[in-house]
VMD Tcl script that draws the C-alpha trace (Angstrom):
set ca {
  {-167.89 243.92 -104.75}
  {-165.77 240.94 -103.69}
  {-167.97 237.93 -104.00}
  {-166.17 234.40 -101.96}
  {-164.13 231.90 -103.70}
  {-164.31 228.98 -104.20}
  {-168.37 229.12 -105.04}
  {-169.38 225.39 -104.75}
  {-168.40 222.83 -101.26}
  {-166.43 220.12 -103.67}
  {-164.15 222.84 -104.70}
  {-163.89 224.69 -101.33}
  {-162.92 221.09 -100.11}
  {-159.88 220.70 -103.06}
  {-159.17 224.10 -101.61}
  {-158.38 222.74 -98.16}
  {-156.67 219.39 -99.68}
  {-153.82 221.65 -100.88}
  {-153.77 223.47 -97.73}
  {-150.39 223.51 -95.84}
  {-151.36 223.97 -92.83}
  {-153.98 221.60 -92.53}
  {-152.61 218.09 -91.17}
  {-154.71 216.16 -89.50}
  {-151.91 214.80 -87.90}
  {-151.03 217.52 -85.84}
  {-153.12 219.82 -83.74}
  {-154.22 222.46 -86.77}
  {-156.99 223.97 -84.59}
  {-154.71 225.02 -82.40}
  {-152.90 226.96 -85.17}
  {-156.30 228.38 -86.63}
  {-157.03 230.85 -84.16}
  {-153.86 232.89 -84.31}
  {-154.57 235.08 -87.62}
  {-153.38 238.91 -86.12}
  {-150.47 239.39 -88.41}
  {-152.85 238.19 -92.07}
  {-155.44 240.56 -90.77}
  {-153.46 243.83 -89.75}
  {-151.42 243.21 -92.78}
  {-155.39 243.83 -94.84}
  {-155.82 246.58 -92.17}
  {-152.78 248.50 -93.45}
  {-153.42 247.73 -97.31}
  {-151.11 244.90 -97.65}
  {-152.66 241.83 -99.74}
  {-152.57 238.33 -98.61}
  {-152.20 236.88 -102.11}
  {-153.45 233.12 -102.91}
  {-150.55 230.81 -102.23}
  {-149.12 232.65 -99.53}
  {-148.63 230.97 -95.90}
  {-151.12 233.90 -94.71}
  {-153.74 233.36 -97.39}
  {-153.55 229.40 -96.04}
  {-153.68 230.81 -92.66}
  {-156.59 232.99 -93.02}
  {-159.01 229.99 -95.01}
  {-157.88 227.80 -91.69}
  {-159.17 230.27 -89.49}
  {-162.55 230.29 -91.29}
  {-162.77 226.76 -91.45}
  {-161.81 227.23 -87.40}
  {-165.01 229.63 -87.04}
  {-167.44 227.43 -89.27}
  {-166.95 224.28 -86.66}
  {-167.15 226.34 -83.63}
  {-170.58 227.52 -84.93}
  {-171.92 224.70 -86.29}
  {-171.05 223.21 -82.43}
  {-172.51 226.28 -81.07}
  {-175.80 225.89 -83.53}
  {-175.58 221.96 -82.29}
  {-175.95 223.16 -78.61}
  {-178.44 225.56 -78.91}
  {-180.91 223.31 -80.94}
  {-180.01 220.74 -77.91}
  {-180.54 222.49 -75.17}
  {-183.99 223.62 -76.27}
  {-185.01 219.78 -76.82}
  {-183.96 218.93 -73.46}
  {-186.59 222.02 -71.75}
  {-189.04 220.47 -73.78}
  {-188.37 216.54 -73.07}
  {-187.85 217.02 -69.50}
  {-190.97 219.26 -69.26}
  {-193.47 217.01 -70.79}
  {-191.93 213.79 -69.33}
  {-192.43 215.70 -66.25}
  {-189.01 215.78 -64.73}
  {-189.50 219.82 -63.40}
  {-187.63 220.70 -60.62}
  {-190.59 223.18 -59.76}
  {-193.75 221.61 -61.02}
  {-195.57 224.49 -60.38}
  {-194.31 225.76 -63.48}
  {-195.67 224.82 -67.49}
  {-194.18 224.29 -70.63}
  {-196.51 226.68 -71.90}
  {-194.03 229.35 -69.98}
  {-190.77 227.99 -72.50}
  {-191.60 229.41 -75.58}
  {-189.97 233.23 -74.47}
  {-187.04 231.57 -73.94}
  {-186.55 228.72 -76.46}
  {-187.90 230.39 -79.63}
  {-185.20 233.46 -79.04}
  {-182.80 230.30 -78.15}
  {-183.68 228.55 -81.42}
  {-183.15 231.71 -83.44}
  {-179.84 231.79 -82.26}
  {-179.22 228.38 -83.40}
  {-179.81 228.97 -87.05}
  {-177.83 232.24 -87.05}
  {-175.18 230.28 -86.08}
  {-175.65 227.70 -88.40}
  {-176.01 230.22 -91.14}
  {-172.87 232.21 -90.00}
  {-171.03 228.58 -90.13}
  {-172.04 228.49 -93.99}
  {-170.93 231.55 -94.73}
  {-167.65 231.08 -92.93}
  {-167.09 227.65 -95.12}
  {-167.61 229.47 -97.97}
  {-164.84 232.06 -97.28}
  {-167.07 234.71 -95.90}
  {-165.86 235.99 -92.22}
  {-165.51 239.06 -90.00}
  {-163.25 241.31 -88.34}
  {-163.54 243.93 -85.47}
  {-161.34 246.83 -85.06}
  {-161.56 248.86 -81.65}
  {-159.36 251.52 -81.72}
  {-159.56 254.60 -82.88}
  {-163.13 253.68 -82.98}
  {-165.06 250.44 -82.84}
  {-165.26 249.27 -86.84}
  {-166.47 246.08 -88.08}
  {-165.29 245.00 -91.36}
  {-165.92 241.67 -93.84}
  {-163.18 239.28 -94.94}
  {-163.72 237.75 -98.21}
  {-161.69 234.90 -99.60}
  {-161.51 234.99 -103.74}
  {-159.32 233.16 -105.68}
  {-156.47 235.48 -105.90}
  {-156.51 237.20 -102.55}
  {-158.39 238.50 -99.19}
  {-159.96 241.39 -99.24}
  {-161.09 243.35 -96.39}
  {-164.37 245.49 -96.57}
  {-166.11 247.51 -94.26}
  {-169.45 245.67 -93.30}
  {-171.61 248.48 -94.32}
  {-170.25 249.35 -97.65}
  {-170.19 245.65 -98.58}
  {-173.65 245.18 -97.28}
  {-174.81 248.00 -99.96}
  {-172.82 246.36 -102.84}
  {-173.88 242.97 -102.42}
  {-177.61 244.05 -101.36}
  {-178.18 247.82 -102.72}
  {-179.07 249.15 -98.86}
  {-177.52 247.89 -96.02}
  {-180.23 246.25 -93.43}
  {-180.18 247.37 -90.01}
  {-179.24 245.54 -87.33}
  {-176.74 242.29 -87.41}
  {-179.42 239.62 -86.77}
  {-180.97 241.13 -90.33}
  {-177.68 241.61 -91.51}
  {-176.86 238.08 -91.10}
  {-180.13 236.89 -92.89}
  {-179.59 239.20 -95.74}
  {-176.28 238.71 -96.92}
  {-176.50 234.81 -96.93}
  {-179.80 235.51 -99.27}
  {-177.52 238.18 -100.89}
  {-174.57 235.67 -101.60}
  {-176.99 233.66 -103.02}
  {-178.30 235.38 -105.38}
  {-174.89 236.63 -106.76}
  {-173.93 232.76 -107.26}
  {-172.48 231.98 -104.42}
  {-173.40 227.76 -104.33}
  {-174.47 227.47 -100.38}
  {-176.80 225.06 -99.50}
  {-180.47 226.43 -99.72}
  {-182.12 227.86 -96.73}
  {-185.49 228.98 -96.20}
  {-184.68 232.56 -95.41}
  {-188.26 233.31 -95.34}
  {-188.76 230.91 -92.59}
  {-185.64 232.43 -90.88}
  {-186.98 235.90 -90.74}
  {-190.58 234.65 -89.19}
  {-188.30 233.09 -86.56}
  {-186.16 236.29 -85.68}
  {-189.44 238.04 -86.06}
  {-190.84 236.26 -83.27}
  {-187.69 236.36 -81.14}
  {-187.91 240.11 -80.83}
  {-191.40 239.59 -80.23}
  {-190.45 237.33 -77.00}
  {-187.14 239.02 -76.40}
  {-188.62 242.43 -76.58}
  {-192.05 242.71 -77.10}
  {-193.31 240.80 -74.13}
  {-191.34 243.43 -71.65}
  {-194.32 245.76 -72.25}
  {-197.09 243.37 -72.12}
  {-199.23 242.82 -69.05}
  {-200.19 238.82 -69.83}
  {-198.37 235.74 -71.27}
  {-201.06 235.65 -74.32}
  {-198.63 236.22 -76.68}
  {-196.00 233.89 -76.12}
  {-197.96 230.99 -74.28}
  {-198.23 227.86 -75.74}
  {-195.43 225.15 -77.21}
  {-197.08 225.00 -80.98}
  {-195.19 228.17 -82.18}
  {-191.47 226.55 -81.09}
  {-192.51 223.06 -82.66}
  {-193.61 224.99 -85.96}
  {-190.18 226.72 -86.48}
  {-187.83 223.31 -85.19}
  {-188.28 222.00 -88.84}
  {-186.46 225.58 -89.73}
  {-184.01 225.30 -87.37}
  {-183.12 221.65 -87.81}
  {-182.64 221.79 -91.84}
  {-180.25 225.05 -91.18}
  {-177.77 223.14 -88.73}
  {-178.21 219.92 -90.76}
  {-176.91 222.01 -93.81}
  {-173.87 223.44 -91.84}
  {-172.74 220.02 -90.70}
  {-173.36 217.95 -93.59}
  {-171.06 220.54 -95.62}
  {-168.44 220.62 -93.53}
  {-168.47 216.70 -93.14}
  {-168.20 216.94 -97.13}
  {-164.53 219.35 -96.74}
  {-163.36 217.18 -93.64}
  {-165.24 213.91 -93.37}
  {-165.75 213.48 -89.81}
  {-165.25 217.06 -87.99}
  {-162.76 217.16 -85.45}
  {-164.92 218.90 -82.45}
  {-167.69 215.71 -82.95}
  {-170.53 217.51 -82.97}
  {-171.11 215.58 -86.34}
  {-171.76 213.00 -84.53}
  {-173.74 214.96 -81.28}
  {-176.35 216.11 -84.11}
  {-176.78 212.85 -85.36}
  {-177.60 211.73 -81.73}
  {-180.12 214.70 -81.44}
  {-181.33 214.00 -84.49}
  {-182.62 210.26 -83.70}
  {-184.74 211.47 -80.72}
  {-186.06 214.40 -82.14}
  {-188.74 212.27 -83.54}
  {-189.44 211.01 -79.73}
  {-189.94 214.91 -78.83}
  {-192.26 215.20 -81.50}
  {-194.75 212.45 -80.40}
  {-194.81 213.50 -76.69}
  {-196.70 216.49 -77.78}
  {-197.98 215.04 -80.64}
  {-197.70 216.94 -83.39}
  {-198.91 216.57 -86.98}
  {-195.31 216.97 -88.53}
  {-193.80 214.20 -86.78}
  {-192.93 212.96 -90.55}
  {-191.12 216.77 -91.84}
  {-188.06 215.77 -89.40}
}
mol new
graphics top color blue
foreach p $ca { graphics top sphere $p radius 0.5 }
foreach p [lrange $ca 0 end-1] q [lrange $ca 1 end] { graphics top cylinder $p $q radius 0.2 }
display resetview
């Protein structure tokens, strides 16, 4: 079992200082996303060794994936605050609607939000994915150590890292940070307890409620407010780690979070809830 190097964010971030082909003078982003040859070169056997141009290339392109879905974690969590604001403060554009109809779509919304923000972790930490579709649709793990990639399939790495392989990505995702974890892997501690309650309850809206005949089980705003503490810890982990590697990120949504973050409190007292003070 390939377990990611480097194991701890101050030396994943003298990993990137030594990086070639990060220069924050020049548009490196742009140059992130274009990783085909490093990744059919694992596909056919070939190692990317550590000090190669492709090894670089491939730890860019995870550092790529971690800001897009810290961003995308970012926008979730925000767009969910702004149903909620507008709907108490009440700014509906049909008013014959209530905010006691949001929580099918927010809490599903919300779970999102930490996957990404969980997936963003991972990536940091040298932990990303890869998707083959011909002959047949395969998806496989890339795993930075410190002498090479490697390049697992998903399911076979799933069982050596966790003993069974969990079924389902959502699960998958959940289980293999805890997994990582546990084998020594230094990301920042989540409450993957919490985390499966929440995705839990989002097949419960996403699913569930198709075969029910009333709202009773997904009525009411006190079941989103009671997982936003989750949520909010999750995407304040992903940022604040990649703020350590890079200082301010380059996509800003360092600095959109922060925003968020000063009027979640505001939220919080419209509907006045008794952990005003956890956020």
């Amino acid at each position: 079992m390939s377990l990611p190097e480097p194991k701890s964010i101050k030396a994943i971030a003298r990993l990137f200082s030594t990086n070639r082909l990060l220069d924050p003078e020049r548009d490196w982003l742009a140059r992130a996303q274009y990783v085909e040859r490093p990744f059919r070169r694992l596909l056919n056997g070939q190692s990317v060794p550590y000090s190669s141009r492709y090894y670089d290339q491939l730890s860019l392109h995870l550092l790529y994936r971690s800001l897009h879905q810290a961003n995308e974690a970012c926008n979730k969590l925000w767009t969910t605050i702004e149903l909620y604001k507008h709907a108490k403060e009440d700014e509906l554009l049909c008013n014959q609607f209530s905010f006691n109809f949001l929580g099918s779509s927010s809490i599903p919304t919300l779970h999102y939000a930490n996957c990404s923000a969980l997936i963003s972790l991972m990536s940091l930490f040298g932990v990303g994915s890869f998707v083959t579709r011909t002959p047949t649709l395969e998806f496989f793990n890339v795993i930075r150590t410190a002498n090479e990639f490697a390049l697992n399939r998903r399911d076979d790495y799933l069982r050596s890292l966790l003993g069974h392989r969990p079924r389902g990505w959502h699960w998958q995702v959940l289980e293999t940070y805890r997994g990582l974890r546990e084998h020594g892997v230094e990301m920042p501690m989540v409450d993957i307890e919490s985390c499966r309650t929440l995705l839990i309850a989002r097949n419960r809206c996403h699913y569930d409620v198709l075969g029910h005949t009333t709202m009773r089980e997904v009525f009411g705003f006190e079941e989103y407010f009671g997982f936003l503490p989750t949520v909010i810890a999750s995407v304040s982990k992903a940022i604040d780690s990649l703020c350590e590697v890079l200082g301010t990120l380059p996509n800003h949504c360092d600095k959109r979070f922060q925003a968020l973050r000063i009027v979640i409190p505001h939220l919080f007292a419209l509907f006045q809830r008794r952990f005003i003070s956890e956020v």
